[in-house]
C-alpha positions in Angstrom: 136.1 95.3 99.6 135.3 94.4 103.0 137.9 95.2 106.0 139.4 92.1 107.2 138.1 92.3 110.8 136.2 88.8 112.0 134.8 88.3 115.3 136.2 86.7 118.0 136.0 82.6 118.4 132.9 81.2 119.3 133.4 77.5 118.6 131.7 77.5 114.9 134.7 78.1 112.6 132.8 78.6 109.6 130.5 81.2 110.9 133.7 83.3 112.8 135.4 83.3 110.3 133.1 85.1 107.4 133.8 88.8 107.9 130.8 90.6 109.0 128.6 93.0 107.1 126.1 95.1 106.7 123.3 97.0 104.4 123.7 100.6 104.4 121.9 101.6 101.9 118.7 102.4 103.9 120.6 104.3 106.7 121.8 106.3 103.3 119.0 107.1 101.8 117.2 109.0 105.3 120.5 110.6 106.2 120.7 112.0 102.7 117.0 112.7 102.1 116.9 116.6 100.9 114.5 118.2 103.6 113.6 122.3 103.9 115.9 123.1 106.6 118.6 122.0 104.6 120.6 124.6 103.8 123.9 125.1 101.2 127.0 127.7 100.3 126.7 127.6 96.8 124.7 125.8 94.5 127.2 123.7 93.4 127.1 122.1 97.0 123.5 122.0 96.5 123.9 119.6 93.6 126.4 117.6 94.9 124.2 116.8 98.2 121.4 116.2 95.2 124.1 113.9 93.7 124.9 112.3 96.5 121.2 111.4 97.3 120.8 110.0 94.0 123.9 107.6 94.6 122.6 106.4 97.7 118.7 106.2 96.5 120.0 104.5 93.2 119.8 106.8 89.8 121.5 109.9 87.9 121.3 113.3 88.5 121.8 116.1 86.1 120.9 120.1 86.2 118.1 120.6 84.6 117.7 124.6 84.4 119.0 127.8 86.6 118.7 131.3 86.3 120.2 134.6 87.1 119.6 138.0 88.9 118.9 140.2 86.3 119.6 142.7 88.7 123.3 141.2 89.9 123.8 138.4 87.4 124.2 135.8 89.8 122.3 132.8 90.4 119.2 132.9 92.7 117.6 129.3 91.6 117.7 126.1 90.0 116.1 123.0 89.4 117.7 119.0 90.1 116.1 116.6 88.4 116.6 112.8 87.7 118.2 111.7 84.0 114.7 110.2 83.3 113.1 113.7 83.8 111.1 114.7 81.0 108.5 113.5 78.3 108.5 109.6 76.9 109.8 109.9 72.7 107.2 109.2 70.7 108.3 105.1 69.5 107.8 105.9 65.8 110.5 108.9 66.0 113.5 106.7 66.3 111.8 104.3 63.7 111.3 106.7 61.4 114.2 108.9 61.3 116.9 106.9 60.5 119.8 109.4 61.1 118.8 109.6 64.6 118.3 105.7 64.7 122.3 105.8 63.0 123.2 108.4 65.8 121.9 106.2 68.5 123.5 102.8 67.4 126.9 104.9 66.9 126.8 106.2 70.4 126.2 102.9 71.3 129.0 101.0 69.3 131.4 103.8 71.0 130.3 102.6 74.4 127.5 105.4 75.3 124.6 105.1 75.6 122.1 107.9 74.9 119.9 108.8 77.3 117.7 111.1 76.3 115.7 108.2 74.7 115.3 106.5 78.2 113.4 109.2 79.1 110.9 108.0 81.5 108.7 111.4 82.4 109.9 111.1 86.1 108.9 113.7 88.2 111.7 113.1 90.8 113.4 116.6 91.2 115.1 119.1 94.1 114.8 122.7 93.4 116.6 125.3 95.1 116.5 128.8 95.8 119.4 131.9 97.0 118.4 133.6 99.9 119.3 137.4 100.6 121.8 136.6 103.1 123.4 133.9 99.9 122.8 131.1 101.8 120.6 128.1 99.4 117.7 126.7 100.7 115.3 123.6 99.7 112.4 125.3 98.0 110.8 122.0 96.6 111.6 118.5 96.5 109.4 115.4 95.1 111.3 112.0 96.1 109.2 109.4 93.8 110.5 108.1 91.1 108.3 106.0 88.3 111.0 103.8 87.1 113.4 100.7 88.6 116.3 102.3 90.8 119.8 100.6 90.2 121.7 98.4 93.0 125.4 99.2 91.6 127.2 102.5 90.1 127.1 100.7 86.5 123.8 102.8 85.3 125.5 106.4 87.3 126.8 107.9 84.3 126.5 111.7 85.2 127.3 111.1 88.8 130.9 112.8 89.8 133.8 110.2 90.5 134.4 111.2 93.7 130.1 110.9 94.4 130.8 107.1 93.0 133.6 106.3 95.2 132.1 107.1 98.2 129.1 104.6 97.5 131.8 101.7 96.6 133.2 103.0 99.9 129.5 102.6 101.6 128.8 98.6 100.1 132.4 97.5 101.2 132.5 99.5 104.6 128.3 99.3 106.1 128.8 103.4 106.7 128.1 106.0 104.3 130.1 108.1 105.9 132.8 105.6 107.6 136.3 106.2 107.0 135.6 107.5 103.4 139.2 107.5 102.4 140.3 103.9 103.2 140.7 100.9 100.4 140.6 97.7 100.3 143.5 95.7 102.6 144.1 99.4 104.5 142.9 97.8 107.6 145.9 95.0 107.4 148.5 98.1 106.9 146.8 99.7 109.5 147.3 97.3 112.3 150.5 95.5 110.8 152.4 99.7 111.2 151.0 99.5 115.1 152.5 96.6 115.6 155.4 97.3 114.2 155.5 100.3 116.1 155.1 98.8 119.6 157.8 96.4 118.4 160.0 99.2 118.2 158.6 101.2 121.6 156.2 99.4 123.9 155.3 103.1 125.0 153.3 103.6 121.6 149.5 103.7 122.2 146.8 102.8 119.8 143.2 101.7 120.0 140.5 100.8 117.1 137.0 101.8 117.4 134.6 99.2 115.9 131.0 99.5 115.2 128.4 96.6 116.4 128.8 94.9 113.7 133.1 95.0 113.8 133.5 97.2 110.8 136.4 99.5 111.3 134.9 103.1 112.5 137.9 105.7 114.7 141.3 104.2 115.0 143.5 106.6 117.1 147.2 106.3 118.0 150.4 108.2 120.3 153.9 107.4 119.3 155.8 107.1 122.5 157.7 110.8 122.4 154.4 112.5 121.9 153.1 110.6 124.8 156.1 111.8 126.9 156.0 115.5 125.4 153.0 116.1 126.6 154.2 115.9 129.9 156.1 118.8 129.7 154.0 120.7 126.8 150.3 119.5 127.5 149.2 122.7 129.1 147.2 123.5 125.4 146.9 121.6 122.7 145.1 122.0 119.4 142.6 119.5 118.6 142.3 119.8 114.7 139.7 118.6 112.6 140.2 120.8 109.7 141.4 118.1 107.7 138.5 116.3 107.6 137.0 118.4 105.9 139.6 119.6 103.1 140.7 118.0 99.8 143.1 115.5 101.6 141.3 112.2 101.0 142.2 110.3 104.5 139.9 111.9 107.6 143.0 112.6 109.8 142.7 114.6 113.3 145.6 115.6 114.6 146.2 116.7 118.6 148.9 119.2 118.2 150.9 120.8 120.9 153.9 123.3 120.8 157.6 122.8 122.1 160.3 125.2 124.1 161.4 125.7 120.9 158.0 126.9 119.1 157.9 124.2 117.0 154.6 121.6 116.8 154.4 118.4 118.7 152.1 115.6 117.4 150.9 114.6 120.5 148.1 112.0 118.9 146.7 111.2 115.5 142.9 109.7 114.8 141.1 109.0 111.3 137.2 109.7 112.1 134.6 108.2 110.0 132.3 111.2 110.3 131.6 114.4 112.1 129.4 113.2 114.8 129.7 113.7 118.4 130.2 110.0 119.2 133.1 110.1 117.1 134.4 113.0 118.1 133.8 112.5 121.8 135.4 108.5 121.2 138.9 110.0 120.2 139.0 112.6 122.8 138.3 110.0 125.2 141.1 107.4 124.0 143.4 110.2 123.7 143.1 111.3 127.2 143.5 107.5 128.3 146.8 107.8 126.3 148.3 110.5 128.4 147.1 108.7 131.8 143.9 111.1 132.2 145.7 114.3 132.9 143.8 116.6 130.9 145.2 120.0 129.4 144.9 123.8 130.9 143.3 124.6 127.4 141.9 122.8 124.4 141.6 124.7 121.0 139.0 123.8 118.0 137.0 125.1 115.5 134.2 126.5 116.3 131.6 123.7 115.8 128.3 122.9 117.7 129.4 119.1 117.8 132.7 119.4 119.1 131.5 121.7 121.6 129.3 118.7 122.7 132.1 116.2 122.7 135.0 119.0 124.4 132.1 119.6 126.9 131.2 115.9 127.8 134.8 114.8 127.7 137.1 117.1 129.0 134.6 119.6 131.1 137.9 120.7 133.4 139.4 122.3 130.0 138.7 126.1 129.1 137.6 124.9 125.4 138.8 128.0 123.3 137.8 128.2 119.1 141.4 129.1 117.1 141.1 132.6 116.2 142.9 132.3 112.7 139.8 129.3 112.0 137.2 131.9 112.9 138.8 134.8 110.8 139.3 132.2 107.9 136.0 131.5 107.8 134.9 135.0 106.7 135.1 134.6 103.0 133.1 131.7 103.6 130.1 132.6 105.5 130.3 136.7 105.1 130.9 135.9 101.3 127.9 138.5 100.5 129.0 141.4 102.6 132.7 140.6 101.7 131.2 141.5 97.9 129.2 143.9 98.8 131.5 146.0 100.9 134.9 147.2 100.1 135.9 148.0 103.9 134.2 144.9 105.5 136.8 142.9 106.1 139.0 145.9 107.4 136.3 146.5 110.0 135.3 143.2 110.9 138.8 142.5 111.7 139.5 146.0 113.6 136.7 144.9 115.5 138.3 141.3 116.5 142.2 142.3 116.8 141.8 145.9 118.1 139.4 146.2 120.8 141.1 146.4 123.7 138.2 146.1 126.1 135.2 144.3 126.3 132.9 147.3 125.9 135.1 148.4 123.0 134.4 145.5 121.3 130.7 144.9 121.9 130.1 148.8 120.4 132.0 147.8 117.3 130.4 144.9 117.3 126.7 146.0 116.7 127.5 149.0 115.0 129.1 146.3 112.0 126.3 144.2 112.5 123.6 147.2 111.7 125.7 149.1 109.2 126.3 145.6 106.9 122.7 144.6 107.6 123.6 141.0 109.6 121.3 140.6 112.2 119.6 137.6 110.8 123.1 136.2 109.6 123.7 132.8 112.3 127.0 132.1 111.5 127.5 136.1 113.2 124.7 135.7 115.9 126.6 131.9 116.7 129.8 134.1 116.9 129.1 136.6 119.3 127.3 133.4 121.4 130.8 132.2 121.6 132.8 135.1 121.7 134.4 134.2 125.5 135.6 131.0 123.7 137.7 133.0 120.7 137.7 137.0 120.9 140.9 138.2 122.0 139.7 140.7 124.2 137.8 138.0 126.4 141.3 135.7 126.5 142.5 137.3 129.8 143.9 134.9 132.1 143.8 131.9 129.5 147.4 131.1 128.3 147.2 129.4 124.5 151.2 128.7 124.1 151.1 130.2 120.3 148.3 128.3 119.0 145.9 130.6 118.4 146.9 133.5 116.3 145.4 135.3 113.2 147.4 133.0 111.2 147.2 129.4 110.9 150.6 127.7 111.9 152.5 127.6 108.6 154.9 124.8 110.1 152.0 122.9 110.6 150.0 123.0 107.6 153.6 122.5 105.4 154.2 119.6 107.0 150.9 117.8 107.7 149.8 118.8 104.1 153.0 116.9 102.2 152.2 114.2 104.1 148.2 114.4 103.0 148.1 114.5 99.3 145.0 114.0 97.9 146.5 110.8 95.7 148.7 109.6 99.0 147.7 106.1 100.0 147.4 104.6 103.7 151.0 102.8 103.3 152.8 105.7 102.0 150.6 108.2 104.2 152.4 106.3 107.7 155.7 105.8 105.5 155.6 109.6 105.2 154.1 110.3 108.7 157.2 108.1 110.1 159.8 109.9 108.1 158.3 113.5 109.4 158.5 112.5 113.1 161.8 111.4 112.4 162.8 114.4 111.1 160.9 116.9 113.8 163.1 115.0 116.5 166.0 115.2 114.8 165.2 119.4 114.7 164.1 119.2 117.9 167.4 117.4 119.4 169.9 120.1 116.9 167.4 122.7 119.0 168.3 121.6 121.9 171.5 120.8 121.9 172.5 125.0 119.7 170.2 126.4 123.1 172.4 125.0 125.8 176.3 125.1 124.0 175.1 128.5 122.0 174.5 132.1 123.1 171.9 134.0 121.2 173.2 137.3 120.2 172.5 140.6 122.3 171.1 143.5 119.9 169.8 145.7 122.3 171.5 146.4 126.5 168.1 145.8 127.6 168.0 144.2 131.2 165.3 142.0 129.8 167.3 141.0 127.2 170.3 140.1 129.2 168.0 138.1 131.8 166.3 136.4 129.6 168.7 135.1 127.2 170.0 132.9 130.0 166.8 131.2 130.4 164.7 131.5 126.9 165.8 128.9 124.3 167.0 130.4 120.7 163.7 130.5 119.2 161.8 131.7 121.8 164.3 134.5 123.1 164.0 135.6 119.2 160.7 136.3 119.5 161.3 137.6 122.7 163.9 140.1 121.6 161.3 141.3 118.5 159.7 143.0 121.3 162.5 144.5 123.9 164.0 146.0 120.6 160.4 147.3 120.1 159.9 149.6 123.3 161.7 152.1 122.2 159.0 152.6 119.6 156.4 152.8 122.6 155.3 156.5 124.7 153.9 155.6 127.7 151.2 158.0 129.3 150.1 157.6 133.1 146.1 157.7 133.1 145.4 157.3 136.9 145.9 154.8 139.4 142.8 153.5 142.0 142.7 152.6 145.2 144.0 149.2 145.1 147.5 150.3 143.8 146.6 149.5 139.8 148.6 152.5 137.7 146.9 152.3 134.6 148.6 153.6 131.3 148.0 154.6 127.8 151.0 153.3 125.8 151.6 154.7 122.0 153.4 152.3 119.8 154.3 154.7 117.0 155.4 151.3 114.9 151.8 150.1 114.4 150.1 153.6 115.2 148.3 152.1 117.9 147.5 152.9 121.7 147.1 150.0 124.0 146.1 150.1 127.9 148.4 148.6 130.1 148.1 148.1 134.0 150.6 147.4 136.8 150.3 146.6 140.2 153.7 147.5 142.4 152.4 145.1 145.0 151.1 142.2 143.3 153.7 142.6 140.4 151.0 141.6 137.9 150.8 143.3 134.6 148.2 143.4 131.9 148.1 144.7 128.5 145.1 145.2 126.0 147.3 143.6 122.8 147.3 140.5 125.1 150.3 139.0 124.1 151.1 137.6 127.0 148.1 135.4 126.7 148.9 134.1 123.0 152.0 133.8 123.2 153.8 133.5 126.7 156.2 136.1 127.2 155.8 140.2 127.7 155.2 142.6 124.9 156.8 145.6 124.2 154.4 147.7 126.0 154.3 146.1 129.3 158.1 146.2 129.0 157.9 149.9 129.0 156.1 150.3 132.0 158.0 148.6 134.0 161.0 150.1 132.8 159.4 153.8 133.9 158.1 152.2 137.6 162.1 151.3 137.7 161.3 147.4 137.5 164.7 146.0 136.1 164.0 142.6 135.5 161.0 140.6 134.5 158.8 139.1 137.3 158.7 135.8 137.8 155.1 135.2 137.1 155.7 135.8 133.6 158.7 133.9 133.3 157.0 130.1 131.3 158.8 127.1 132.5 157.7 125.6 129.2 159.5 128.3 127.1 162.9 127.6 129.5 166.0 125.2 128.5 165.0 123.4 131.4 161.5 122.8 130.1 161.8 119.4 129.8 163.0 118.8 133.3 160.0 121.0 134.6 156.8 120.1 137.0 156.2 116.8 134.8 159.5 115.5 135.7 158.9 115.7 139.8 155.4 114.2 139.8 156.3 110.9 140.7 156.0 112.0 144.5 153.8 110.5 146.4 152.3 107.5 144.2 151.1 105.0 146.9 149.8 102.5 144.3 152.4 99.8 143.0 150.5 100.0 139.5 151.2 103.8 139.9 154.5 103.6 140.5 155.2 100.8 138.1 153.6 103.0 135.1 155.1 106.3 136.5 159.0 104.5 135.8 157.8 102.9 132.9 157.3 106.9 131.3 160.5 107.7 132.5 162.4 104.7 131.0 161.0 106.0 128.2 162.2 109.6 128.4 165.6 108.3 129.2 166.1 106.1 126.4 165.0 109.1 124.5 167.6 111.2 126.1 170.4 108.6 126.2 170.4 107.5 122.7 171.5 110.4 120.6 175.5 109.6 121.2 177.0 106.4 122.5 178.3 108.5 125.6 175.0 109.5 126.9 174.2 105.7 126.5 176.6 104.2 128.9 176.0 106.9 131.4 172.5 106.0 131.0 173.8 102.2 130.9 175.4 102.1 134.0 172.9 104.4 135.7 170.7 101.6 134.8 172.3 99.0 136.4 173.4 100.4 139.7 170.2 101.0 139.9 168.8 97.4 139.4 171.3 95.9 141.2 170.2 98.0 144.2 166.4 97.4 143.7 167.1 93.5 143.7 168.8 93.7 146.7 165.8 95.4 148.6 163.2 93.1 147.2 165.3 89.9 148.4 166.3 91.1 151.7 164.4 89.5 154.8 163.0 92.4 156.4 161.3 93.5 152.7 160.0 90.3 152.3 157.7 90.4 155.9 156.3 93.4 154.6 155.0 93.0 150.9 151.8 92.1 150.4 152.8 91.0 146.4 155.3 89.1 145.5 157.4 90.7 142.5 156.1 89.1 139.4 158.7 88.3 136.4 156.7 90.8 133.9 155.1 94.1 134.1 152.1 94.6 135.7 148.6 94.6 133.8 148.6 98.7 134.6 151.8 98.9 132.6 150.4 96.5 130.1 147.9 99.1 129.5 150.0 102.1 129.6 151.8 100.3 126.6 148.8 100.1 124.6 147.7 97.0 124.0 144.2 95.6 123.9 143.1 93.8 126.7 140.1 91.7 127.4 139.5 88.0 128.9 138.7 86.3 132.1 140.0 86.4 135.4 141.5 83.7 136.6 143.2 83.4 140.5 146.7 81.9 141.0 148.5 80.7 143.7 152.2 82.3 144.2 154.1 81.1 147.0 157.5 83.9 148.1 159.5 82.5 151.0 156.8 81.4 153.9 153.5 83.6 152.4 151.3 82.2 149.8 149.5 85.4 147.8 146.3 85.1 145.7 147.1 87.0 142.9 144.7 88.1 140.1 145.7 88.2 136.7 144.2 88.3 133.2 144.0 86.4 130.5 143.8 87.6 127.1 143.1 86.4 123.4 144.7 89.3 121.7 148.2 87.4 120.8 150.2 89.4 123.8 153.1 88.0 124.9 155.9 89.2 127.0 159.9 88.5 125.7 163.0 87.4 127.5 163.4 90.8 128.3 160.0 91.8 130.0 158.9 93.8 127.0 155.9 93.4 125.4 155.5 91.5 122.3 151.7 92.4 120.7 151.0 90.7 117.0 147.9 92.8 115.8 146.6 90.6 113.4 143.2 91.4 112.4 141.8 87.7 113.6 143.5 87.7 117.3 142.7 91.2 118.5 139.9 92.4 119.9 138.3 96.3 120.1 135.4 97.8 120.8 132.6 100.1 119.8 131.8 103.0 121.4 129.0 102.1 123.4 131.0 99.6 125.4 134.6 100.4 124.9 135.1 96.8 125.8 139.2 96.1 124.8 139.7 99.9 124.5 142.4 100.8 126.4 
């Protein structure tokens, strides 16, 4: 398979036309040489990495020998060797025993062929050894091999399917690593479903990422809604690359962001053809260009070394925060020994993480797990307390993460992602499925809207919270809400002292989880703080700041902690009044071209809404053409208005731009205006309507790699 990406036209047809490729065998075999420092979980990762080498290198790899603790029963070594491994048969054995001769030729006639009579006395091997901390290390490796190495998978009977597929992948592709989980004819389906999409919206977004050598590398894309939801809801979104590296077979990367109603946004999609921090840092970058460069408040990952590169290089204004249900996921993983070992490990480690309500709390529990379980030299725990202002609760004061981050992993999310992502799905019925989702989340979302504003949520407590807060909170967020006012009265509050700058600080029991949390209020700042750090998480007050203010005789909630985002009016919020002050005509255009978008969103659930909108429309039209044509307008344009959008809205819609500049001549009334435009060989065109019309075929369009970014938009 090759992906059916040609270059652009140079004048010799035959040579543009051949699809480009390249060797990547060689690249293979260094990036997948076994070297000391390479470490492993298990040592059945160990021989898979062995496997792997031995696909890209060219032979068969098979476990030779391993052997157990005596002490613990587990394994501490073992030894990878190539199928050849071993002493030559002497030639008269298979001469003169004929059953084995009989054997052989049966084995043969079945379709097998037996390989302990090719047996070639290679020394070619990887052994490995446990360390104390369970961690598998590279004790020896011998790379020479004294036989011919095969150029196909034909002669890679012991090598794992999977192992197989991924060099069939690396032939067809140039990467070994390059979008591992796309076939043959998935970059047609690809770009045909982006097409079609902008046919649909001109508001949809995509962009390609091609390597030097124009083999399909990133491809990102925004639907239109998720572009205009993160207006309202792009304070903190979740960049997640956790299924890249599960059993789903496709490397997708979603952006996720949360609605007023506490339901996930996709606010941009990518497939990533590796881990790196080019790649990493080449979607973050296209999706920022997607929502006009307006970075968020927040941005959540895992913790990863790369993606703190990437975060760092692209988005340096963002407080880059790790997901806290990633890092206590990952416990099993890397504290796998200890969890063994230690009955009460877990139980502490996460006391230590959810419970400490202060940062010298913390640190003393901290160290005093770290010497009692023996993990000084464990990195994964020294990395963890290096980045422990990016993830530990008690360190997330003043950062606001809009429910993203919470010992749990987003169910919502992971249901509905994963049933799109099944291991067998294909890239057709993966964007079938994806479509139908989206469909179905805006459908939710609309029924959402539509049961906050014509539907009162029921009262269960006389709270004055309750009461002031049911007027503004949608359904699902004043539920969540009301979880907590119903939960004060299970909360003692203690006064502890207050200091000089008017700070009362309390001690507040709450006798539901057996737990006492320190809570502050100032009376003249109205600012509140409480060590469970709800507010932070989630958005809204917790049932122990409630408390307090209910005994300092504060009846309402302040402001300050009152979310827009979390409102009815969310939507209509500090996204919708930005277009103030744009002095820029390209500005302007692209600012109206988002809201066109958000009305036809708005306007086309009922046929009611769509006349309003219809006639809104119109007027307004009819009133804009009189302006432009009027005399005294026309004396004081410097453009003339063209009869399609402007090349900033072109690329606001997505498209792929790249050509020459050419000058024309444009005469309005008595002024003639040189005015610039571009010319393109990506197949754009522009309808009777003004909309734009973009065929993505894979020989008219034209992206580009990361180093240049040339066509990106």
């Amino acid at each position: 398979m090759r992906l059916d990406l040609h270059r652009q036209s140079t004048g010799d047809k035959a040579a543009d036309s051949a699809p480009i490729t390249i060797d990547c065998e060689r690249s293979n075999r260094e990036s997948s040489e076994p070297h000391a420092s390479k470490e492993f979980e298990s040592k059945e990762e160990a021989f898979t990495f062995y496997n792997e080498h031995a696909v890209a290198v060219g032979f068969s790899a098979i476990i030779k020998a391993s052997r157990r603790s005596r002490i613990s029963g587990k394994f501490i070594d073992a030894k990878f060797v190539c199928t050849r491994y071993g002493a030559k048969p002497e030639p008269s054995t298979v001469a003169e025993d004929p059953q084995i001769a009989g054997n052989a030729q049966a084995k043969k006639k079945r379709g097998r062929i037996n390989r302990s009579w090719a047996k070639t006395d290679c020394k070619a091997c990887m052994h490995v050894k446990r360390r104390q901390d369970g961690r598998w290390i590279v004790n020896n490796f011998v790379k020479e091999h004294n036989h011919d190495l095969v150029t196909d998978d034909s002669g890679l009977r012991n090598v794992p399917a999977q192992v197989r597929r991924k060099k069939k992948m690396c032939v067809s592709s140039g990467r070994g690593e390059s979008l591992s989980g796309f076939r043959e004819g998935d970059a047609k389906v690809l770009l045909e479903h982006f097409s079609s999409m902008q046919d649909e919206n001109p508001y949809f977004f995509y962009a390609v990422d091609l390597s030097k050598e124009q083999l399909l590398r990133n491809v990102f894309w925004a639907d239109a809604k998720g572009r205009i939801d993160y207006v309202d809801f792009g304070d903190v979104v979740l960049f997640d690359t956790m299924y890249k590296r599960n059993e789903s077979k496709l490397p997708f990367v979603p952006f996720i962001g949360m609605n007023n109603h506490f339901e996930f946004l996709l606010l941009g999609c990518g497939f990533v053809a590796d881990e790196s921090k080019s790649s990493y840092a080449w979607l973050l970058r296209t999706w920022l260009r997607s929502v006009r460069g307006r970075a968020p408040k927040v941005i959540l990952t895992d913790q990863d070394a790369v993606l703190k590169e990437a975060v760092a290089e692209v988005l340096p204004a963002s407080r880059h925060c790790f997901a806290l249900w990633h890092v206590l996921s990952k416990i099993p993983e890397k504290l796998g020994y200890a969890v063994r070992q230690h009955e009460d490990f877990v139980e502490k480690f996460r006391k230590c993480i959810l419970k400490s309500q202060t940062e010298e709390q913390f640190e003393k529990r901290w160290w005093k797990i770290v010497d009692r379980f023996e993990l000084r030299s464990d990195k994964w725990i020294e990395s963890l307390h290096d980045d422990r202002l990016r993830w530990a609760p008690v360190y997330m004061k003043g950062a606001f993460l809009a429910g993203l981050s919470s010992p749990q992993r987003l169910e919502s999310v992971v249901s509905v992602l994963d049933r799109s992502l099944l291991r067998k799905t294909s890239l057709k019925e993966f964007l079938q499925q994806y479509k139908t989702m989206l469909d179905e989340r805006y459908e939710e979302e609309a029924k959402a809207d539509v049961d906050s504003w014509q539907r009162q949520p029921g009262l269960k407590s006389p709270s004055p919270y309750g009461k002031q807060m049911a007027q503004l909170y949608t359904n699902a967020v004043f539920k969540k809400f009301q979880v907590e006012v119903l939960g004060v009265v299970a909360c003692h509050p203690k006064v502890e002292g207050r200091d000089e700058d008017a700070t009362t600080a309390f001690k507040v029991h709450d006798f539901e989880v057996n737990q006492v949390y320190q809570v502050t209020w100032n009376e003249e700042t109205a600012d509140a703080s409480c060590g469970c750090r709800m507010f932070e998480y989630n958005g809204f007050l917790c049932r122990h700041a409630m408390i307090v203010l209910q005994i300092c005789g504060v009846n309402s909630i302040p402001t300050k902690y009152i979310l827009q985002r979390w409102t009815k009016n969310a939507k209509n919020g500090e996204g919708a009044r930005q277009g103030d002050g744009l002095e820029s005509r390209d500005e302007r255009c692209s600012d109206l071209y988002l809201r066109a978008c958000k009305l036809g969103d708005v306007a086309s659930w009922c046929q009611e809404t769509y006349r309003v909108a219809f006639a809104a429309v119109e007027e307004a039209v009819r009133k804009c053409e009189n302006i432009n044509n009027s005399v005294e307008r026309l004396e004081t344009v410097s453009l003339p208005r063209p009869s399609s959008p402007s090349n900033y809205a072109l690329q606001e819609s997505g498209g792929v731009i790249q050509g020459k500049t050419k000058t024309e001549e444009i005469t309005s009334g008595k002024e003639k205006v040189h005015l610039e435009q571009e010319t393109t060989t990506t197949g754009l065109q522009w309808d009777q309507m003004g909309y734009l019309n973009f065929r993505a075929s894979t020989l008219d369009c034209c992206y580009g790699p990361q180093q240049t970014e040339r066509g990106m938009v």
